[in-house]
Legacy VTK file of the C-alpha trace (Angstrom):
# vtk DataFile Version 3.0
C-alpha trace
ASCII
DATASET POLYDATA
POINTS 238 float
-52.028 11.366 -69.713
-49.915 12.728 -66.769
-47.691 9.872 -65.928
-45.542 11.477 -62.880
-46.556 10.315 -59.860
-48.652 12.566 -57.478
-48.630 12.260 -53.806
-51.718 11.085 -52.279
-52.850 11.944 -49.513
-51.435 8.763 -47.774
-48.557 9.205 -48.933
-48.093 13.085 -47.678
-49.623 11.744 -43.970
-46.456 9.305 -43.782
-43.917 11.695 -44.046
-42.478 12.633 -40.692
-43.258 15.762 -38.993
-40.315 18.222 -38.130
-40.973 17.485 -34.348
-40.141 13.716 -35.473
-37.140 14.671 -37.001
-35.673 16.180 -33.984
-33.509 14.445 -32.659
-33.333 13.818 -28.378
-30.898 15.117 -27.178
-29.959 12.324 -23.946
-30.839 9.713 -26.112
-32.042 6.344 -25.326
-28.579 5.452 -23.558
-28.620 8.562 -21.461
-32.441 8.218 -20.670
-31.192 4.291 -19.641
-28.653 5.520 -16.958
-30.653 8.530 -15.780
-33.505 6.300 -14.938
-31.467 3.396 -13.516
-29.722 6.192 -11.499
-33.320 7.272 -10.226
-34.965 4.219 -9.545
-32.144 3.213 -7.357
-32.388 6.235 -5.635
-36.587 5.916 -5.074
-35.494 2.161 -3.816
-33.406 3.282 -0.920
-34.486 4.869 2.290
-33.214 8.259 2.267
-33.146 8.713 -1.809
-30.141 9.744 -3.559
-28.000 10.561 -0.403
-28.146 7.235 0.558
-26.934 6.529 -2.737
-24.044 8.477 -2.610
-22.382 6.767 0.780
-23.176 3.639 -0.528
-21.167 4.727 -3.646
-18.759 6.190 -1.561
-18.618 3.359 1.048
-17.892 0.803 -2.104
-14.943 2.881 -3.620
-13.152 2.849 -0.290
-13.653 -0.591 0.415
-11.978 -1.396 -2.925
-9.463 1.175 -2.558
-8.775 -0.510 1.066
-8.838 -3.719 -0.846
-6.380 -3.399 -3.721
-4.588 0.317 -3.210
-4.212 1.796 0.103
-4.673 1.193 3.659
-4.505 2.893 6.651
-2.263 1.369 9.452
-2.657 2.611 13.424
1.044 2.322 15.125
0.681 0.117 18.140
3.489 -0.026 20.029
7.071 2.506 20.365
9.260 0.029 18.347
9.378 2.467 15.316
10.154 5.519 17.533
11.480 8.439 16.811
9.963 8.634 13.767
6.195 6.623 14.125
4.618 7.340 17.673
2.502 5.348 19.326
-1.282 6.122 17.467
0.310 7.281 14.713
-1.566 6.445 11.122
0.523 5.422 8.270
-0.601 5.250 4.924
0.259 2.130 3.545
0.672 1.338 -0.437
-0.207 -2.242 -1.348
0.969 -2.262 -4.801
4.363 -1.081 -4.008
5.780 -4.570 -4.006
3.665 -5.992 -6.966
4.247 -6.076 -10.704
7.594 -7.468 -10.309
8.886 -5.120 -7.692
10.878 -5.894 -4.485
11.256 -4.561 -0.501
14.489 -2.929 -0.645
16.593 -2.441 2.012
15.515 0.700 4.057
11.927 0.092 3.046
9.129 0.338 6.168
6.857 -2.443 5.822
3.881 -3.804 6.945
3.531 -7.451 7.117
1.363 -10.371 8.423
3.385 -11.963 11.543
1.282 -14.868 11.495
3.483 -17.804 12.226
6.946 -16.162 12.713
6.120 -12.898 14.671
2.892 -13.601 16.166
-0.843 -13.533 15.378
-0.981 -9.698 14.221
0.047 -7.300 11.490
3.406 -5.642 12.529
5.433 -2.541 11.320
9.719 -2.408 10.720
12.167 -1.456 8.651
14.121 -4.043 5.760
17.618 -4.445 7.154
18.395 -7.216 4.620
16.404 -8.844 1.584
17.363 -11.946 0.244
21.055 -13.046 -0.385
22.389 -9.843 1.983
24.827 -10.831 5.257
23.942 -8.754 8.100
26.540 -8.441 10.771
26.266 -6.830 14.362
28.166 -5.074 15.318
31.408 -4.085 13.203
34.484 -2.473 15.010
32.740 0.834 15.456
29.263 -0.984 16.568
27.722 -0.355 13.641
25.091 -2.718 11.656
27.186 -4.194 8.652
25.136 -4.904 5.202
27.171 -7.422 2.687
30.630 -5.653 4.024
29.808 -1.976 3.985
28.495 -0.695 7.842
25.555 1.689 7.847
25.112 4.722 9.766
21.967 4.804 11.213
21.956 8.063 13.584
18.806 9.423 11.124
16.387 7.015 11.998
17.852 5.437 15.047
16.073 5.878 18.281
18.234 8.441 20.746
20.519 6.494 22.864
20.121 3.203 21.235
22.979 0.750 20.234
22.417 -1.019 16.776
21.625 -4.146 18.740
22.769 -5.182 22.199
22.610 -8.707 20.678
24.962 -10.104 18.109
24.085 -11.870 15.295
25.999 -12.856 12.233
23.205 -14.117 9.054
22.804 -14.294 5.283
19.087 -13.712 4.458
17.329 -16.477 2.590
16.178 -16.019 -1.213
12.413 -14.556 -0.798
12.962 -13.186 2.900
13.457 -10.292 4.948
15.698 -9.000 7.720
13.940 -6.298 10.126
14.145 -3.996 12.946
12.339 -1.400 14.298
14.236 1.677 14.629
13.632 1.545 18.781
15.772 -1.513 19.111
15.472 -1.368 22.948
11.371 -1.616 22.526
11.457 -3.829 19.403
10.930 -7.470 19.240
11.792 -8.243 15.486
14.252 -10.509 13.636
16.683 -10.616 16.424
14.417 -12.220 18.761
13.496 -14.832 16.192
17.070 -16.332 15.182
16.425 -19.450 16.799
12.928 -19.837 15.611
11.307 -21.809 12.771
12.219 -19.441 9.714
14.881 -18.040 11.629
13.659 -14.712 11.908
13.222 -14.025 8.605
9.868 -12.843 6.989
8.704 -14.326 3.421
8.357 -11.426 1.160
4.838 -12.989 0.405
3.270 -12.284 3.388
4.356 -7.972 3.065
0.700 -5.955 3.231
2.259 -2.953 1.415
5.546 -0.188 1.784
4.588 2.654 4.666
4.615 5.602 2.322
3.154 8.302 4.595
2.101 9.255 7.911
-1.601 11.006 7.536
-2.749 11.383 11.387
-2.306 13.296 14.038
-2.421 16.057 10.856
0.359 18.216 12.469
2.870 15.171 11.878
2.062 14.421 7.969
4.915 13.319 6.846
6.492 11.651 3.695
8.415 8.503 4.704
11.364 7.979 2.463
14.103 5.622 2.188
17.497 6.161 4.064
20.779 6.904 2.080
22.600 4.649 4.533
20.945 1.863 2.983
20.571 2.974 -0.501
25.027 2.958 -0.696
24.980 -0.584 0.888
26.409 -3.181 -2.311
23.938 -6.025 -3.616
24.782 -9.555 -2.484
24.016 -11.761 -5.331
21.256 -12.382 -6.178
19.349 -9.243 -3.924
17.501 -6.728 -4.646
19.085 -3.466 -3.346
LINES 1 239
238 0 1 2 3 4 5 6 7 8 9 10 11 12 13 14 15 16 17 18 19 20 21 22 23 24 25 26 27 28 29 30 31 32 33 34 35 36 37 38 39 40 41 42 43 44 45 46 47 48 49 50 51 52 53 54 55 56 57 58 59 60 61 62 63 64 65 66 67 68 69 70 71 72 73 74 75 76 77 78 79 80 81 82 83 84 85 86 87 88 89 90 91 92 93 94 95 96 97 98 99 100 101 102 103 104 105 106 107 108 109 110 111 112 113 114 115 116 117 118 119 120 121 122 123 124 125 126 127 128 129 130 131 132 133 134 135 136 137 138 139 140 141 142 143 144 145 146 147 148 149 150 151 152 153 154 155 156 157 158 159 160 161 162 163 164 165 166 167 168 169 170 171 172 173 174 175 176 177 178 179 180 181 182 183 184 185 186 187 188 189 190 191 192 193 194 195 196 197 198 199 200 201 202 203 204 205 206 207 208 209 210 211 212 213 214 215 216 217 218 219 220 221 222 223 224 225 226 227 228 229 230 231 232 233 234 235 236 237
């Protein structure tokens, strides 16, 4: 007797067809997300536009959030350089991750209890451990013993200050003026207050990297030499 094994006909009816055996192509995963994609989009009023600004409207709110924001120029105390209505850029992680304002820096920073009740706009004059002078011999603003030449950035006409001061910036603070020092209430008008002026480094928004609007006055906004030759007090962050 024939002992191999013949196929029945069961057995041939269980093999799988070639049209089995092909394999689809999206596969289950990329069926999954397809059809998520497209019953989200039959949910919503207006289909898979409507899908798209909400996308859209989500990445900007985290990228307002945790990356960038846009900052309108209120007042003439930054003049020449930020107008009035000008919109700066402004990089929140510039400060994080271990790094520090440093001195020539334009920040943006919550005012709330030393400035006033409002987001404001200046430049670092001192970080922590610096002694800011006004005026030296020659009227100049003088940074731990070296005086800095501020004709780039300095509003046309303007003195350094037309009031004198004479302070070493706490550990975890900030010195700052606005480049139009005869339209800029900043650290000078503040000496006598509680915190003396001085703004914690905690409550910075972000560095002012760029000016984006009105388009014809895009500009990069990058830190002065003057201040980048002025010697590290101990204990500062130059």
């Amino acid at each position: 007797m024939d002992t191999e094994a013949q196929p029945t006909e069961r057995d041939r009816s269980s093999r799988p067809s070639d049209s089995e055996d092909t394999s689809d192509p999206a596969g289950p995963e990329g069926r999954s997300r397809f059809a998520l994609v497209s019953r989200a989009a039959d949910w919503l009023p207006g289909g898979r536009i409507t899908l798209t600004v909400l996308v859209c409207l989500v990445f900007l709110l985290l990228l307002n959030t945790f990356l960038l924001q846009p900052f309108q120029i209120p007042s003439g105390s930054m003049e020449s350089g930020l107008r009035i209505g000008d919109r700066v850029l402004v990089n929140k992680l510039a400060y994080r991750f271990g790094a520090h304002p440093r001195r020539g820096d334009i920040v943006v920073f919550d005012g709330t209890g030393y400035f006033g009740d409002a987001d404001y706009i200046k430049r670092v004059v001192g970080v922590g451990g610096d002694h800011v002078v006004c005026c030296d011999e020659e009227g100049r603003l003088q940074v731990n013993g070296r005086s800095v030449d501020e004709t780039a950035f300095l509003y046309p006409g303007d003195a350094p200050s037309s009031v004198a001061f004479d302070v070493v910036v706490p550990d975890g603070t900030l010195f700052v003026l606005g480049d139009h020092r005869g339209d800029s209430r900043d650290s000078r008008d503040h000496l006598g207050d509680p915190g003396g002026g001085m703004i914690p480094v905690g409550d910075v928004i972000g560095r002012a990297d760029w000016i984006v609007w009105p388009a014809g006055h895009w500009t990069r906004l990058v830190r002065p030499d003057a201040y980048a030759r002025v010697p590290a007090a101990d204990g500062a962050h130059g």
